[in-house]
C-alpha positions in Angstrom: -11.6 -7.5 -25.8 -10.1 -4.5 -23.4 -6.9 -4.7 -22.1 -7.0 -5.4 -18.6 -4.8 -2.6 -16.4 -3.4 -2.3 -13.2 -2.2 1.1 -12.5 1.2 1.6 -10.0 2.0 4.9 -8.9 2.8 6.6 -5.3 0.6 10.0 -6.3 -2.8 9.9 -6.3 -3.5 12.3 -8.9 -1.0 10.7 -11.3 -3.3 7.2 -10.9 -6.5 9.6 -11.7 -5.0 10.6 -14.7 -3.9 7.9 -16.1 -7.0 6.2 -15.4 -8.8 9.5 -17.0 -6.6 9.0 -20.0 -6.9 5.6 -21.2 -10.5 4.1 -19.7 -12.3 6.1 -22.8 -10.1 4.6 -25.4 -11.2 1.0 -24.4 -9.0 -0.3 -21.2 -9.8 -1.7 -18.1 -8.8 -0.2 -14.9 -8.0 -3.5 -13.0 -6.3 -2.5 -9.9 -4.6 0.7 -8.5 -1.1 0.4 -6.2 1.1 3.2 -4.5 3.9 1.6 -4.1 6.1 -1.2 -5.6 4.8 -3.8 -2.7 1.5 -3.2 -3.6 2.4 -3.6 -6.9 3.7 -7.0 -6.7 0.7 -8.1 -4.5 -2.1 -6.8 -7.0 0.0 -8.0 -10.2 -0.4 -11.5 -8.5 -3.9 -11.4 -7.3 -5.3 -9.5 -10.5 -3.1 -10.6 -13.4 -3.4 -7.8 -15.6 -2.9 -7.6 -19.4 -0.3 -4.1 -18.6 1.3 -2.6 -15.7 1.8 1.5 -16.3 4.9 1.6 -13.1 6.2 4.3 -11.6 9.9 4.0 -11.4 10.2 6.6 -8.2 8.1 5.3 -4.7 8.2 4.4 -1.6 8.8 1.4 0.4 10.1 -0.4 -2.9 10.9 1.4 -6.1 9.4 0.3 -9.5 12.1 -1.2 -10.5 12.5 -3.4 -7.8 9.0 -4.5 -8.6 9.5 -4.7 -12.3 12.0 -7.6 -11.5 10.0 -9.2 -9.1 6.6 -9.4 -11.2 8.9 -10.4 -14.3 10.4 -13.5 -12.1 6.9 -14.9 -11.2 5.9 -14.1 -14.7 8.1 -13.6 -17.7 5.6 -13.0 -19.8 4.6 -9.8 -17.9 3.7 -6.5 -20.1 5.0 -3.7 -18.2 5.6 0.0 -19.3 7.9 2.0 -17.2 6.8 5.8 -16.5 9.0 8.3 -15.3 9.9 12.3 -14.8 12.8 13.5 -17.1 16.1 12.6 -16.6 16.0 8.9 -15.4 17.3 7.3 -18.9 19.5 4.9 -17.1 17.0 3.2 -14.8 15.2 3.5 -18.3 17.4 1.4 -19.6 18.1 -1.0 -16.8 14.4 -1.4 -16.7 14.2 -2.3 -19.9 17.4 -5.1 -19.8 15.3 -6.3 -16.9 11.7 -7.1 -18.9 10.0 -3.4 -19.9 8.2 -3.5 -22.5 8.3 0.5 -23.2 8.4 3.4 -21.3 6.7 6.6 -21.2 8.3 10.1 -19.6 6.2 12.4 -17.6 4.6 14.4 -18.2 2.8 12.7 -21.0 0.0 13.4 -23.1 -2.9 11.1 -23.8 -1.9 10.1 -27.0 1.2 8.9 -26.1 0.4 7.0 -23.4 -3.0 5.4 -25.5 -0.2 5.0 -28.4 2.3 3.5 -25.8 -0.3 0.9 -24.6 -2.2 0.2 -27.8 1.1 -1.2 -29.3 1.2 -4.0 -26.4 
């Protein structure tokens, strides 16, 4: 059975390739959100398998959202992804219920590898 995904990330382009990356190795593109409000809101009405969350966005960051999703839901499965140089919110985000993160910019094995291990 595929993994059922919901995809959180303020740029466009970043959502496409993501979505370009891992839909031919088997997973289900759920849902899409641009920011961390959205995020929450789609994690509730879709209740995906993963989360891929961008830690830098507007209106609420991802990490805000990784703590809100993770106290409706403790069992979420959420992978942080974020540019170079944000280790400490990598590690908060992980204290806080991340199950993995992935730097930008990735390749498609690593994100496939990332998300195949959940």
């Amino acid at each position: 059975m595929s993994k059922r995904v919901l995809i959180v990330d303020d740029a466009v382009f970043m959502r496409m390739s993501i979505k370009n990356m891992i839909t031919k190795h088997g997973f289900e593109i759920v849902g899409e959100a641009g920011n961390g409000n959205e995020a929450v809101a789609k994690y509730n009405e879709l209740k995906p398998d993963i989360v891929t969350m961008d830690i830098t966005m507007p209106e609420k960051t991802g990490l805000e959202a990784l703590k809100e999703i993770v106290a409706i839901d403790s069992n979420a499965t959420i992978i942080m992804v974020s540019a170079l140089g944000q280790e400490a919110m990598m590690k908060e985000a992980i204290t806080n219920g991340a199950k993995g993160f992935i730097v930008k910019p990735f390749k498609e094995d690593v994100i496939v590898g990332e998300l195949s291990k959940l």
